[in-house]
C-alpha positions as CSV (number, residue, x, y, z in Angstrom):
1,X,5.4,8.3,-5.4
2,X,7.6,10.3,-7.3
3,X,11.7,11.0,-6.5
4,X,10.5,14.9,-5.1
5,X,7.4,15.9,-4.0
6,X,6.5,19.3,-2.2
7,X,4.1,21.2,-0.8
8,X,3.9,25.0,0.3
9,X,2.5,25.7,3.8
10,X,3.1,28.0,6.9
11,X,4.5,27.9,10.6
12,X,5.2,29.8,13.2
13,X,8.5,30.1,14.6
14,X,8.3,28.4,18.3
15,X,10.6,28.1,21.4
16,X,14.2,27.7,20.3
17,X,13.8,28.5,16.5
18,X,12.1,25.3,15.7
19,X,9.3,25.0,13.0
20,X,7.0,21.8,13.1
21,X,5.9,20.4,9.6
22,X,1.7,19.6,10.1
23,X,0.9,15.8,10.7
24,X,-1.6,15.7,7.6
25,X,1.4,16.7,5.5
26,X,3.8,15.0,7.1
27,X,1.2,12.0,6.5
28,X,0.5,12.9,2.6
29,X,4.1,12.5,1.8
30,X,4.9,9.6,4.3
31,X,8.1,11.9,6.0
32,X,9.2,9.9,9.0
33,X,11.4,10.4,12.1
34,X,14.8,10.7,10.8
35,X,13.8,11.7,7.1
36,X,16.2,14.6,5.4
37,X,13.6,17.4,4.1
38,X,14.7,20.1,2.3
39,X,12.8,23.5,3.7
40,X,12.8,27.0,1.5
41,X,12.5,29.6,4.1
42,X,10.3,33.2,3.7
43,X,9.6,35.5,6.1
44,X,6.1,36.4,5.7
45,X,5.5,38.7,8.1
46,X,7.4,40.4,10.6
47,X,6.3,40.0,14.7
């Protein structure tokens, strides 16, 4: 596995601003409880 890997995907925003990463992503690039992820937020859509 290389130093950085990344993927695009998207999430809604749920109770308390929070934003879950998917399982089968979380999964593909083995990020564990208590991992530091670096996140690139866009709003895609307004509510």
């Amino acid at each position: 596995m290389s130093r950085e890997e990344a993927a695009e995907f998207t999430a809604y925003v749920r109770r308390e601003g929070r934003v879950t990463i998917p399982k089968e992503l979380r999964d593909a690039l083995i990020i564990k409880e208590g991992n530091l992820v670096k996140c690139k937020i866009i709003k895609v859509r307004a509510h």
